[in-house]
DSSP file (Angstrom, degrees, kcal/mol; ACC not computed):
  #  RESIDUE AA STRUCTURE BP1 BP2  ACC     N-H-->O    O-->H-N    N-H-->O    O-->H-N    TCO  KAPPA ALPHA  PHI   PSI    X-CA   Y-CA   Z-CA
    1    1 A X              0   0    0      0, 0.0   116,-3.4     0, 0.0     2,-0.3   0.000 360.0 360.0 360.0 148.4    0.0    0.0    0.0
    2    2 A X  E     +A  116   0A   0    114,-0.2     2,-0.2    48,-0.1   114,-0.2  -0.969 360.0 129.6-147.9 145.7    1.0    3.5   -0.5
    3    3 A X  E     -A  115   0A   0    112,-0.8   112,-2.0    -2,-0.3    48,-0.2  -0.972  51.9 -55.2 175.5 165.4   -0.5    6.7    0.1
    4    4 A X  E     -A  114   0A   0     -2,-0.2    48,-2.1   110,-0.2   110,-0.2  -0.424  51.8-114.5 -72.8 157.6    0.1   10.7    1.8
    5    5 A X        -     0   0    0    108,-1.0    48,-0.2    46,-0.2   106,-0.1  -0.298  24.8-170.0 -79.7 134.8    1.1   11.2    5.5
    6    6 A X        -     0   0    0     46,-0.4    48,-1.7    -2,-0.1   105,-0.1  -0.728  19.4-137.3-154.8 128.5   -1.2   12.7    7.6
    7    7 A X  E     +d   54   0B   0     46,-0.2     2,-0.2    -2,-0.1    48,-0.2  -0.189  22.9 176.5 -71.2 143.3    0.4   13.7   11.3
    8    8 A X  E     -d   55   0B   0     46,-0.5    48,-1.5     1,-0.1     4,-0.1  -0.846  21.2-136.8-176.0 111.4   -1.5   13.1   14.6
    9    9 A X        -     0   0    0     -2,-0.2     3,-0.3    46,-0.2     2,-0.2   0.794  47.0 -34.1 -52.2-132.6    0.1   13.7   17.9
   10   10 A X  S    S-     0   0    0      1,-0.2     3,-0.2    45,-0.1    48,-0.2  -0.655 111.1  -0.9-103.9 152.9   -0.1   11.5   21.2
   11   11 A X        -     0   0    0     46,-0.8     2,-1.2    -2,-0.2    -1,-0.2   0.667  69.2-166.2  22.7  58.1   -2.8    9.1   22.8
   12   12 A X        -     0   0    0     45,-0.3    48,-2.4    -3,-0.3    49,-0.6  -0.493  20.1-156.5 -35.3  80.0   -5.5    9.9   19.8
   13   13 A X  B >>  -g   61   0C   0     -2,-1.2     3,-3.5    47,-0.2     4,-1.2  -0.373  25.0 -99.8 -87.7 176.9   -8.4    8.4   21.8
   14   14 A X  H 3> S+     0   0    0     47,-1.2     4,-1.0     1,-0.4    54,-0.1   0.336 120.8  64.1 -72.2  -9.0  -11.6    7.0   20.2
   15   15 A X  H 34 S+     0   0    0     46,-0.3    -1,-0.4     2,-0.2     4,-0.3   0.327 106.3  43.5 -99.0  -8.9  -13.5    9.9   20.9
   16   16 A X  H X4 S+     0   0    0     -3,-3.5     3,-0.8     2,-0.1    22,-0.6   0.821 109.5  56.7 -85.8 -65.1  -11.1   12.0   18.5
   17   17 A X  H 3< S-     0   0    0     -4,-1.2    19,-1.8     1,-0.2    20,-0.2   0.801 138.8 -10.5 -50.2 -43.7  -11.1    9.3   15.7
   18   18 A X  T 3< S-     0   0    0     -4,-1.0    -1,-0.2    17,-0.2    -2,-0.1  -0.508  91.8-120.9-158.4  83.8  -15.2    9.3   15.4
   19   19 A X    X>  -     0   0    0     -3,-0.8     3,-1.9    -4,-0.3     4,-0.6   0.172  19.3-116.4 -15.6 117.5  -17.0   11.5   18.5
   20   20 A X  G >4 S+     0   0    0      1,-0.3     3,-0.6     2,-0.2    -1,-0.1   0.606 112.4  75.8 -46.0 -18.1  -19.2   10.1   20.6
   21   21 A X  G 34 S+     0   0    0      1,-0.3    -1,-0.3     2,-0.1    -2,-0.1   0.789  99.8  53.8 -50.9 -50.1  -22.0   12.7   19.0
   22   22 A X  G X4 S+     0   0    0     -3,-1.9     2,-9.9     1,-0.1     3,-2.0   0.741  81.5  81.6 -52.8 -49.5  -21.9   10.1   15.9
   23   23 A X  T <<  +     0   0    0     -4,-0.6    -1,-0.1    -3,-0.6     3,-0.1   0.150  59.0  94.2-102.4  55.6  -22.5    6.9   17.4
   24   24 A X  T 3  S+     0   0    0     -2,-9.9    -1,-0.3     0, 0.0     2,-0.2   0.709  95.8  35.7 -98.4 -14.2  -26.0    7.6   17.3
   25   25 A X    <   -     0   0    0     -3,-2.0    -3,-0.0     2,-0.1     0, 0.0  -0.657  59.6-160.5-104.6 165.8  -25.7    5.5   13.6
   26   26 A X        +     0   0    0     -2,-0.2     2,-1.2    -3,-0.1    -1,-0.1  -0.208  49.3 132.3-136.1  36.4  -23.4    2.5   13.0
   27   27 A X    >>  -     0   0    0      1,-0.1     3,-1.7     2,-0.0     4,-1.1  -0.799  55.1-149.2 -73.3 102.9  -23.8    3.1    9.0
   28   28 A X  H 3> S+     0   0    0     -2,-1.2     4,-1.2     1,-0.2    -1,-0.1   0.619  92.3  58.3 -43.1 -10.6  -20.0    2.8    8.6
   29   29 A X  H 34 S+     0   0    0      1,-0.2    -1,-0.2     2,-0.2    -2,-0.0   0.779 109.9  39.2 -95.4 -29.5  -20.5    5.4    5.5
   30   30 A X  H <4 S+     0   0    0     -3,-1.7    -2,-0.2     1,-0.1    -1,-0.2   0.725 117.6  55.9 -93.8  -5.9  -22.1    8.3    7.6
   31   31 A X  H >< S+     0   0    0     -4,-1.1     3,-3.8     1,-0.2     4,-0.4   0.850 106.6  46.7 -54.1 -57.9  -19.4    7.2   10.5
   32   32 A X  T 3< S+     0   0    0     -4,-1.2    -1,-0.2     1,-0.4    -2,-0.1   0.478  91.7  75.7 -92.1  14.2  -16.5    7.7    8.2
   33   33 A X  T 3  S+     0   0    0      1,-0.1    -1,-0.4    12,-0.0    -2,-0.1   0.396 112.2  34.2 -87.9   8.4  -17.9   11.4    6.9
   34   34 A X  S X  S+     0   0    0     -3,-3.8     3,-1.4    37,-0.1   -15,-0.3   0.235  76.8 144.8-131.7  11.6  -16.5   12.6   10.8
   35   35 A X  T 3  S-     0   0    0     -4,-0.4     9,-0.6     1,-0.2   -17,-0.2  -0.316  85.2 -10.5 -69.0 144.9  -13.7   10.5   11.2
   36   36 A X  T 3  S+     0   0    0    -19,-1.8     4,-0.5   -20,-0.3     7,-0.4   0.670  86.9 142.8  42.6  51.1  -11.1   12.7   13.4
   37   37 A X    <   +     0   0    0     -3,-1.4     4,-0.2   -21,-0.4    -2,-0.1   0.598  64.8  60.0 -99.9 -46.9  -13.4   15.7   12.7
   38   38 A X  S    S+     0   0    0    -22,-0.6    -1,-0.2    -4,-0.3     3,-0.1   0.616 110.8  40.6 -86.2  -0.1  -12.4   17.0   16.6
   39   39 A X  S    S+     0   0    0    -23,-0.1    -2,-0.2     1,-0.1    -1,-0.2   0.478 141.0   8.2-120.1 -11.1   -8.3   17.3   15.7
   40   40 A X    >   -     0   0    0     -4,-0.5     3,-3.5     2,-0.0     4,-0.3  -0.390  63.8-160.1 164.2  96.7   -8.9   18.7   12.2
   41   41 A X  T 3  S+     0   0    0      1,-0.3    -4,-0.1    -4,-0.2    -3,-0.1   0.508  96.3  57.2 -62.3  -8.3  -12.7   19.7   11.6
   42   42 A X  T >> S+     0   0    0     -6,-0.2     3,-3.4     1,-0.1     4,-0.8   0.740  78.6 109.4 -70.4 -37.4  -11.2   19.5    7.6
   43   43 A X  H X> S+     0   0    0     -3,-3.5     3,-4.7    -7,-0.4     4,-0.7   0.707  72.2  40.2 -40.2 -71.1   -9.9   16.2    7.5
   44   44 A X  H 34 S+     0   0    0     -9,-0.6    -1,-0.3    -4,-0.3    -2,-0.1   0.408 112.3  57.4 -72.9  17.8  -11.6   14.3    5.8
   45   45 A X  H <4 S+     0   0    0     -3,-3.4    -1,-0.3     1,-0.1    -2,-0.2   0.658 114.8  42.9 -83.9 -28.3  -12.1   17.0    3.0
   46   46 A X  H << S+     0   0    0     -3,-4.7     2,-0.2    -4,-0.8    -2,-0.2   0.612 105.3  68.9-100.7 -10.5   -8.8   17.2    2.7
   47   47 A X     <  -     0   0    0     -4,-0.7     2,-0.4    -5,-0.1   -41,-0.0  -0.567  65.5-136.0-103.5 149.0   -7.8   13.7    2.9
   48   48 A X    >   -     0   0    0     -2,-0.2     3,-2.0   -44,-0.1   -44,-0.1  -0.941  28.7 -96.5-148.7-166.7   -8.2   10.4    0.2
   49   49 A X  T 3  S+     0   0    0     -2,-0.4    28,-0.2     1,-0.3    27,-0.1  -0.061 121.4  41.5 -65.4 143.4   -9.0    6.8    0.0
   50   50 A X  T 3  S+     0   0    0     26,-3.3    -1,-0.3     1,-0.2    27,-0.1   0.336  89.5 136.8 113.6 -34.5   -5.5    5.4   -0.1
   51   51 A X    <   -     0   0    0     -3,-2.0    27,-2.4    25,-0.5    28,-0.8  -0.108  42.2-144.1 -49.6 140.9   -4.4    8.0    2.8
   52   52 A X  E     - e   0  79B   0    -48,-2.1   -46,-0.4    25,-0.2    28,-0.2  -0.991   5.9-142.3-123.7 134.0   -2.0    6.9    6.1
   53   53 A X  E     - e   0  80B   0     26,-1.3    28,-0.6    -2,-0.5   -46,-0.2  -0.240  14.8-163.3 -46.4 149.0   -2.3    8.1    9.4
   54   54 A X  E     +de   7  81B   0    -48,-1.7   -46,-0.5    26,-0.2     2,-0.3  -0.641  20.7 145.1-124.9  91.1    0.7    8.7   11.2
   55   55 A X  E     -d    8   0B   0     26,-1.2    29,-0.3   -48,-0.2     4,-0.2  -0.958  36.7 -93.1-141.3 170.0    0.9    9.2   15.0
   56   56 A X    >   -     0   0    0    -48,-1.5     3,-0.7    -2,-0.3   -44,-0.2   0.333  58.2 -46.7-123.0 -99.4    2.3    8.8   17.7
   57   57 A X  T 3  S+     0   0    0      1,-0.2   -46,-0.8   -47,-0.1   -45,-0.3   0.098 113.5  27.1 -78.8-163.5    2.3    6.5   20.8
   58   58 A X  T 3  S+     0   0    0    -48,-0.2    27,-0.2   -47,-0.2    -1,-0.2   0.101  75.6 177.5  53.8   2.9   -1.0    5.5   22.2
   59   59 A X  B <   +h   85   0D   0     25,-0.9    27,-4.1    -3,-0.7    -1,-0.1   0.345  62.0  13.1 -40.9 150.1   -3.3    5.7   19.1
   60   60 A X  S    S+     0   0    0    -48,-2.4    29,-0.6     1,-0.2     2,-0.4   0.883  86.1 142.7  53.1  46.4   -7.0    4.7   19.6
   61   61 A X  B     +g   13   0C   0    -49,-0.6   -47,-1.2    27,-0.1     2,-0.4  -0.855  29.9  61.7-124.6-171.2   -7.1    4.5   23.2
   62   62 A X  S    S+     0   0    0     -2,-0.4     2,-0.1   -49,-0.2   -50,-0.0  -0.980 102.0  14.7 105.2-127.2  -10.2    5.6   25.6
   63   63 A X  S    S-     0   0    0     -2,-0.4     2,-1.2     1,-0.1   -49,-0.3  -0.694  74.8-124.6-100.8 168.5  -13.3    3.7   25.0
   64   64 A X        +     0   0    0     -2,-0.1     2,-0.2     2,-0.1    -1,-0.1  -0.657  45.9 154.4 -70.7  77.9  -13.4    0.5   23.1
   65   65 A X        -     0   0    0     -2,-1.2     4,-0.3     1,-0.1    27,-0.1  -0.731  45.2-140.6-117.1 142.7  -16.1    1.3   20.4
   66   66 A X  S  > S+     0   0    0     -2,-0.2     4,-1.8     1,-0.1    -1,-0.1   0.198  91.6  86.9 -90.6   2.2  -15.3   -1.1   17.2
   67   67 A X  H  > S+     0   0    0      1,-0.2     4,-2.1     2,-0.2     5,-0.2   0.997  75.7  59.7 -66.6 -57.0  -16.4    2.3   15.4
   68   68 A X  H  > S+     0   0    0      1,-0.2     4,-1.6     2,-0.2     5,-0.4   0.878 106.9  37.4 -21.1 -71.7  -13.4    3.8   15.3
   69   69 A X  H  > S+     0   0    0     -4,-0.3     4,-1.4     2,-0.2    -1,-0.2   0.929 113.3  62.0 -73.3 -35.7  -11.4    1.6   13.5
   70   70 A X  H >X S+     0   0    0     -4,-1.8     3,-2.4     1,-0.2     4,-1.3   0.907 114.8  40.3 -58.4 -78.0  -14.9    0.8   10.8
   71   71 A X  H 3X S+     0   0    0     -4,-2.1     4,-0.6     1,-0.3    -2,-0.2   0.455 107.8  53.7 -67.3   6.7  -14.7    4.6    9.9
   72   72 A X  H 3X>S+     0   0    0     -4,-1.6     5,-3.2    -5,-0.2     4,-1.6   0.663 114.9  39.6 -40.4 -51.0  -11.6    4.8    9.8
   73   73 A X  H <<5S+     0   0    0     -3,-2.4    -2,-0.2    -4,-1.4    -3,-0.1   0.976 118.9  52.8 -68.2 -57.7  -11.6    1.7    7.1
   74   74 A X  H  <5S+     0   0    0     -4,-1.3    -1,-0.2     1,-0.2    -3,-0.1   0.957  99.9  55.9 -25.7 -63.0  -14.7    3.3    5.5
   75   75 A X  H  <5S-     0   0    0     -4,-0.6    -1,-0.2    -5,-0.4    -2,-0.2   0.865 125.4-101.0 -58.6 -27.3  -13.5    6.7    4.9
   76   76 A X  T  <5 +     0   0    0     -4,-1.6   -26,-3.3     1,-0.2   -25,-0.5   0.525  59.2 166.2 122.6   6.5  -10.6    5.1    2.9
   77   77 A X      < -     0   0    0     -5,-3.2   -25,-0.2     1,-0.2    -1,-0.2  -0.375  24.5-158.1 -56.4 150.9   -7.6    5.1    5.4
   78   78 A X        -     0   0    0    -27,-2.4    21,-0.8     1,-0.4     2,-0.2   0.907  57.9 -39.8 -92.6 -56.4   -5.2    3.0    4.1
   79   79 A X  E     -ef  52  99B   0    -28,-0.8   -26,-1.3    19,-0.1     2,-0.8  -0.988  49.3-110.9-173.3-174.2   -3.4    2.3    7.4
   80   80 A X  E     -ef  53 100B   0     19,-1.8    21,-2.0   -28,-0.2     2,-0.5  -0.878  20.7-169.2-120.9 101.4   -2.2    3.5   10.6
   81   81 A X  E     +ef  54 101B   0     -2,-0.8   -26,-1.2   -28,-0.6    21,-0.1  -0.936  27.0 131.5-116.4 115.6    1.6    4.1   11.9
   82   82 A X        -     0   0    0     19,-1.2    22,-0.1    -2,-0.5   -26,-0.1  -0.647  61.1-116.9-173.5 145.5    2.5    4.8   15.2
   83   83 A X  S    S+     0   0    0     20,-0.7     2,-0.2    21,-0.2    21,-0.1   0.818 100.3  25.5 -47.7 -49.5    5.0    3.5   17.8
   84   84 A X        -     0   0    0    -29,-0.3   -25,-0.9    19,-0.1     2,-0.2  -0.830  62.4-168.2-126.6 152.0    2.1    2.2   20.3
   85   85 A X  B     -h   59   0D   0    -27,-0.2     2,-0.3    -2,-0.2   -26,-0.2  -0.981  37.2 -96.8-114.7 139.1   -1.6    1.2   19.9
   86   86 A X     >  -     0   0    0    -27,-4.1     4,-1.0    -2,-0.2     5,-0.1  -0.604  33.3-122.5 -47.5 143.2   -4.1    0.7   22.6
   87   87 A X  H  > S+     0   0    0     -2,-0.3     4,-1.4     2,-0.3     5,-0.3   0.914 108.9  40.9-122.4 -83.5   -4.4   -2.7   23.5
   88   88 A X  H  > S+     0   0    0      2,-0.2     4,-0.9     1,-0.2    -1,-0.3   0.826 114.5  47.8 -36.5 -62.0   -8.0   -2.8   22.7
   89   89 A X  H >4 S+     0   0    0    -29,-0.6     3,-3.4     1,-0.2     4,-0.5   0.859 104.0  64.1 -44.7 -74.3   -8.1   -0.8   19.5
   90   90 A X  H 3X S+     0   0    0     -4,-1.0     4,-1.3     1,-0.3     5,-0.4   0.579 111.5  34.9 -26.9 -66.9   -5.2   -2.7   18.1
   91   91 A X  H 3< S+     0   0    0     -4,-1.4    -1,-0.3     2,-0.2    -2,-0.1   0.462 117.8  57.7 -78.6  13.5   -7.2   -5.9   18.0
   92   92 A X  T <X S+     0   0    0     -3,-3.4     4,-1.8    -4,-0.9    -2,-0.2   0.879 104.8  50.4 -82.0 -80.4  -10.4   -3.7   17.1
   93   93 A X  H  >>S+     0   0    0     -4,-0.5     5,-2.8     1,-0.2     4,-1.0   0.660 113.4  42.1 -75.3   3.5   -8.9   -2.5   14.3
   94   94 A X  H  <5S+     0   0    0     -4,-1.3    57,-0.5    -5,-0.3    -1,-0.2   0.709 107.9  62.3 -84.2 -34.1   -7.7   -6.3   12.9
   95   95 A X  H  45S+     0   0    0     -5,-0.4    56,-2.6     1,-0.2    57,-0.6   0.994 113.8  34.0 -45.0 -51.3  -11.1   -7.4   13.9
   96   96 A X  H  <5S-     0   0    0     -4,-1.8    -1,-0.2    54,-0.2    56,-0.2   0.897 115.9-116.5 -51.8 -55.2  -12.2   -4.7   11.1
   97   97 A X  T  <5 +     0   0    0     -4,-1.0     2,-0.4     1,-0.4    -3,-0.2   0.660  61.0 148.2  67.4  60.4   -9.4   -5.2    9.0
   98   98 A X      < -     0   0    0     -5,-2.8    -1,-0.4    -6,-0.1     2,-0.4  -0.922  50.5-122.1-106.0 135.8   -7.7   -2.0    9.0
   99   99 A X  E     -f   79   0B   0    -21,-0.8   -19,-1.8    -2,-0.4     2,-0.4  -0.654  32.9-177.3 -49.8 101.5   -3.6   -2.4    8.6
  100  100 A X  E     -f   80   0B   0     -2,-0.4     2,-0.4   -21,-0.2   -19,-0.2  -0.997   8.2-162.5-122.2 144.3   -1.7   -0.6   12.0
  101  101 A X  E     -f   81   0B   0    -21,-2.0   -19,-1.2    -2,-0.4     2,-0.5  -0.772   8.6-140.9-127.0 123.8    1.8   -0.7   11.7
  102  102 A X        +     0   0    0     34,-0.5    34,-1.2    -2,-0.4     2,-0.4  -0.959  35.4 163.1 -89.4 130.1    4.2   -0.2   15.0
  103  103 A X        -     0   0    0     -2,-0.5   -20,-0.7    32,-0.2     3,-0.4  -0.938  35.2-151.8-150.4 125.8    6.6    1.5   14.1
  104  104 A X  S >  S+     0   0    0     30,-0.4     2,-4.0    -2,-0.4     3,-0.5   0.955  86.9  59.9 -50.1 -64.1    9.6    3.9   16.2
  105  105 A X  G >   +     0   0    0      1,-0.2     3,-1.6     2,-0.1     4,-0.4  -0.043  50.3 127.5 -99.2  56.7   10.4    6.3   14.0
  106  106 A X  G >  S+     0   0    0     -2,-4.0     3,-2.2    -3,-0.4    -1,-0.2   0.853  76.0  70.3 -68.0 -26.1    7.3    8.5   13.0
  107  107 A X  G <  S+     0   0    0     -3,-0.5    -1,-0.3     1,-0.4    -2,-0.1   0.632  92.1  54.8 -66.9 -17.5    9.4   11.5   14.0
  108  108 A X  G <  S+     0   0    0     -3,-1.6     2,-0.5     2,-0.1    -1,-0.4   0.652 105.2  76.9-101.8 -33.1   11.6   10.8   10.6
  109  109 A X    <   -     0   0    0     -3,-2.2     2,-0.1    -4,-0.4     6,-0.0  -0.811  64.5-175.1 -90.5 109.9    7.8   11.0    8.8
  110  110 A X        -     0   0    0     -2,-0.5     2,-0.7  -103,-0.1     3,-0.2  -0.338  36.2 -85.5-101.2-158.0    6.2   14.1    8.2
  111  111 A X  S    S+     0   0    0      1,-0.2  -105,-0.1  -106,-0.1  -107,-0.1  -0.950 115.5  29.8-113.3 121.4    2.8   15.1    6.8
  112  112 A X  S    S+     0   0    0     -2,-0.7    -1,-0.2     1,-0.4    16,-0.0  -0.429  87.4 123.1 128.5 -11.9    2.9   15.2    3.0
  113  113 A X        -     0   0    0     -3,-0.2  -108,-1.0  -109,-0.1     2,-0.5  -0.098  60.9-130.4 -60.8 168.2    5.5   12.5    2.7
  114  114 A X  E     -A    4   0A   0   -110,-0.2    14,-2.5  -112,-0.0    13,-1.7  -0.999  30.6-173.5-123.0 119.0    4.3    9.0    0.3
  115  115 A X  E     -AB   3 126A   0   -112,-2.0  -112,-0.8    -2,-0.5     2,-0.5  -0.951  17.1-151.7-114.3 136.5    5.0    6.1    2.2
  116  116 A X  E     -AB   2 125A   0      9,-3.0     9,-2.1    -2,-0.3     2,-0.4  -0.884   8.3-151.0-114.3 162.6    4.7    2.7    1.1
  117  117 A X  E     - B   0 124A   0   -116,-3.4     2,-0.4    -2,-0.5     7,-0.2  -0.969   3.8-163.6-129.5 125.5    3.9   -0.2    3.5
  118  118 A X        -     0   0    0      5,-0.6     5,-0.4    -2,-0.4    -2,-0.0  -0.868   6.3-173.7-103.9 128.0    5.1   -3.8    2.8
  119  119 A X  S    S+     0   0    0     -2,-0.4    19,-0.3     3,-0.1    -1,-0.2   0.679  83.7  37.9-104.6 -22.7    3.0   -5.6    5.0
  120  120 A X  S    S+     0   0    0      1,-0.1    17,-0.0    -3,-0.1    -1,-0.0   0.460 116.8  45.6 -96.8  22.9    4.9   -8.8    4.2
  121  121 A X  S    S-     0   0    0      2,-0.1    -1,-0.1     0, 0.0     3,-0.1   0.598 113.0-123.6 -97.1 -46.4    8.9   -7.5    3.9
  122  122 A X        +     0   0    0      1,-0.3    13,-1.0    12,-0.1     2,-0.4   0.800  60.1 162.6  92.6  36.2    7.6   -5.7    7.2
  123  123 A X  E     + C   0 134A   0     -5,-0.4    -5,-0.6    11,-0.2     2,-0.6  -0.888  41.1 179.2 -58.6  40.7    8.6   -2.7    5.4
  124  124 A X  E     -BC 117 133A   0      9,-2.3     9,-1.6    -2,-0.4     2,-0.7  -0.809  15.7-177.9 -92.5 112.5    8.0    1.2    5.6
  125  125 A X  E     -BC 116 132A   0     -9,-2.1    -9,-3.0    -2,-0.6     2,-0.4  -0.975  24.4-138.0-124.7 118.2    9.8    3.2    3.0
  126  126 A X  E     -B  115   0A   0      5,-2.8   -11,-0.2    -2,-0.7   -13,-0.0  -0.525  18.6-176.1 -47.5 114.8    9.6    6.8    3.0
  127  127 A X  S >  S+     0   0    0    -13,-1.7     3,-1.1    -2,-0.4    -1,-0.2   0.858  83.3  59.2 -84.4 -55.1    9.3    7.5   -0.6
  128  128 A X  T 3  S+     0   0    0    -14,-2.5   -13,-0.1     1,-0.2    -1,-0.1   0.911 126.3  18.0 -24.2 -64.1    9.4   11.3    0.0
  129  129 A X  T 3  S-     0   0    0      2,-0.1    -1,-0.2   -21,-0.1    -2,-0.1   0.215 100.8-121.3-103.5   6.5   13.2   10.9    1.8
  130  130 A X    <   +     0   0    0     -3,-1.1     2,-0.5     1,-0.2    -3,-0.2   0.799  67.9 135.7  30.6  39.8   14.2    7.4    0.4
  131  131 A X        -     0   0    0    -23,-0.1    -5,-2.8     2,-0.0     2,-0.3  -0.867  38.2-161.1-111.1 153.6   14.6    6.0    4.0
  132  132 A X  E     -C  125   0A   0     -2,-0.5     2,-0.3    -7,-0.3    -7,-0.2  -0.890   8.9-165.0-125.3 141.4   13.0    2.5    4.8
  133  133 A X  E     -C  124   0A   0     -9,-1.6    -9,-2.3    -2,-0.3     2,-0.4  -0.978  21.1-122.6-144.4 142.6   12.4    1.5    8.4
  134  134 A X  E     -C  123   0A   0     -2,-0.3   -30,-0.4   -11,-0.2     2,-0.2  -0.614  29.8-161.4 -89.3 121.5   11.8   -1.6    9.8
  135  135 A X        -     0   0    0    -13,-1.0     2,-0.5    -2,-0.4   -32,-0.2  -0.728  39.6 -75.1-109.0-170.3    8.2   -2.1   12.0
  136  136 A X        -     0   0    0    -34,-1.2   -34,-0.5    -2,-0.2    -1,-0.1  -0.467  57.7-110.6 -59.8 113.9    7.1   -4.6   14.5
  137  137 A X        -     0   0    0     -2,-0.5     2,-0.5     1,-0.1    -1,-0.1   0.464  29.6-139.9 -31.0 151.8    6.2   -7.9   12.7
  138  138 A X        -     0   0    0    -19,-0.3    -1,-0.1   -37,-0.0     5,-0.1  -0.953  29.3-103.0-118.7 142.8    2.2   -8.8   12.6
  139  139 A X     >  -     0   0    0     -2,-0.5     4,-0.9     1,-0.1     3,-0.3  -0.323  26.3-115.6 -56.4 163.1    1.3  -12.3   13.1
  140  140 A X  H >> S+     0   0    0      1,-0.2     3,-2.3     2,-0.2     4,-1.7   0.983 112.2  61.8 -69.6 -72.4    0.4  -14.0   10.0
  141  141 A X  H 34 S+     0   0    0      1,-0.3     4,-0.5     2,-0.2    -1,-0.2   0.542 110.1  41.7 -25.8 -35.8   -3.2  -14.5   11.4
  142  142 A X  H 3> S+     0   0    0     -3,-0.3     4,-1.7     1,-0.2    -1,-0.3   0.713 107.4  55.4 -69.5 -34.0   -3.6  -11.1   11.6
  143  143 A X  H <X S+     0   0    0     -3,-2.3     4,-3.0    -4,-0.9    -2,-0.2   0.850 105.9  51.7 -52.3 -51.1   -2.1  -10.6    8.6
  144  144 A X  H  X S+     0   0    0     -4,-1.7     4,-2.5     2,-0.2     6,-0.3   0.847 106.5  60.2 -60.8 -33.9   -4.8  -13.1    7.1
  145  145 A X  H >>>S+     0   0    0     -4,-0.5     3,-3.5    -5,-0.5     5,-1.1   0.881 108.7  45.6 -67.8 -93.7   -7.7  -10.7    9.0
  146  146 A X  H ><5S+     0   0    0     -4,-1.7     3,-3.7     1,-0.3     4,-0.4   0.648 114.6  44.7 -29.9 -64.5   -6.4   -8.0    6.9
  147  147 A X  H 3<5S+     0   0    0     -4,-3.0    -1,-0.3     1,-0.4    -2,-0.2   0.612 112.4  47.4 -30.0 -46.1   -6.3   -9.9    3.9
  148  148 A X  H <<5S-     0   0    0     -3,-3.5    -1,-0.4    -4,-2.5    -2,-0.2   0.209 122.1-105.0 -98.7   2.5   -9.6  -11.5    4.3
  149  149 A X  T <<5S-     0   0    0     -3,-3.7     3,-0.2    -4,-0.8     2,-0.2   0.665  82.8 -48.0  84.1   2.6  -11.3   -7.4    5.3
  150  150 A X  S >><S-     0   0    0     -5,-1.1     4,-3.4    -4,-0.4     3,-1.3  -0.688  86.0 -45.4 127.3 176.2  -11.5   -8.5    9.0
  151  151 A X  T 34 S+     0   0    0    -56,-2.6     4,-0.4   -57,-0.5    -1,-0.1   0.497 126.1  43.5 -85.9  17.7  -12.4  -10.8   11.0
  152  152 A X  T 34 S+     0   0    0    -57,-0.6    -1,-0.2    -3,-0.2    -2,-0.1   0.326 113.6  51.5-109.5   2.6  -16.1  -11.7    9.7
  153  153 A X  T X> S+     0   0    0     -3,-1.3     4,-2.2     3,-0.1     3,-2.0   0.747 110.7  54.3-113.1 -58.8  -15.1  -11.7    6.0
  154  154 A X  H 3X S+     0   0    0     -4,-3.4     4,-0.7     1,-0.3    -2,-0.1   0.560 107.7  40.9 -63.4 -19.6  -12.6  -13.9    7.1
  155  155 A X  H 34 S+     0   0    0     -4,-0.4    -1,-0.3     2,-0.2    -2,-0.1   0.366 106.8  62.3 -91.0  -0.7  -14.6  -16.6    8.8
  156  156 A X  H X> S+     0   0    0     -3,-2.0     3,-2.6     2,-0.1     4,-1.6   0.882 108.6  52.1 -78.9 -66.0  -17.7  -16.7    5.9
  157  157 A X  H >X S+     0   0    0     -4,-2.2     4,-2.7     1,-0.3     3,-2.2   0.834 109.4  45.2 -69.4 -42.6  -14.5  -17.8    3.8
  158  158 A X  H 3< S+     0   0    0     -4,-0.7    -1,-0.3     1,-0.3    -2,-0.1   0.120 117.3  46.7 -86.5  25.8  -13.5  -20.6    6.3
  159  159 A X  H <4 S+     0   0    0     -3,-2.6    -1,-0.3    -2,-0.4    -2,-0.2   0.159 107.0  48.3-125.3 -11.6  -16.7  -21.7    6.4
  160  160 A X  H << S+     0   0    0     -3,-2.2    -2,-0.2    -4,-1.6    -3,-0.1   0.848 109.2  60.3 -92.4 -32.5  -17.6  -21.7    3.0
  161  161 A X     <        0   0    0     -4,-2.7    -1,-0.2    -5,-0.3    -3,-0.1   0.657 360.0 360.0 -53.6   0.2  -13.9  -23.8    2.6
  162  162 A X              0   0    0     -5,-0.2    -1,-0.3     0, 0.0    -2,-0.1   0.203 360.0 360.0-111.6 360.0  -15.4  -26.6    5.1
């Protein structure tokens, strides 16, 4: 995957990514018209499908809401880089099957760079700056959640293989 940088400080809880004001629907489509709407009331005007998040540690923590990580996926995020996730999100957003990357060195990324994401070299290469940085591996199962679009896409196919 490859796609523009867009920069997002520390602990980005679940109540920035899609505001509890929202969750009066769970149409992921009217979800992901607000996604991070309280850190830059623009975003998602400004942003497109294809896009990566960047921030850093603590992403997606506060309350668990599986919303978060559906609009996020909706709106067209591609995937998500930053040193730490919250425990909960982190398996939220494989559940979904949105890509989040750990990765150290977000401080080397800025907002405009093109990054591409290897998810199996395990990969991040600054296109912008031509540096490549190594993140924390994903299990392959998780890897397979992604593949499959999450984890409900992914258990209609192992059910239809049986």
């Amino acid at each position: 995957m490859r796609g523009k940088v867009w920069k997002f400080g520390k602990n980005i809880d679940t109540d920035i990514i899609i505001a509890a004001r929202y969750l009066n629907t769970s149409d992921p489509k009217e979800l992901a018209k607000h996604i991070m709407e309280d850190a830059d009331p623009k975003f998602t005007q400004k942003m497109s499908v294809g896009d990566i998040i960047v921030a850093d540690e603590n992403f997606g923590c506060g309350s668990s809401r599986e919303h978060a990580p559906i609009a996020l996926k909706e709106a067209g995020v591609a995937a998500v880089i930053a040193p730490t996730f919250a425990r909960i999100f982190y398996r939220n957003a494989f559940n979904m099957g949105l890509p989040i990357f750990e990765l150290k060195e977000i401080d080397e990324i800025n907002e405009g760079d093109t990054v591409k994401i290897d998810m199996q070299s395990g990969e991040v290469v600054n296109e912008t700056t031509g540096k490549s940085y190594k993140f924390t591996p994903i299990p392959e199962f998780m890897q397979e959640l992604v593949n499959s679009g999450g984890l409900i896409e992914y258990a209609k196919k192992e059910i239809a293989q049986n």
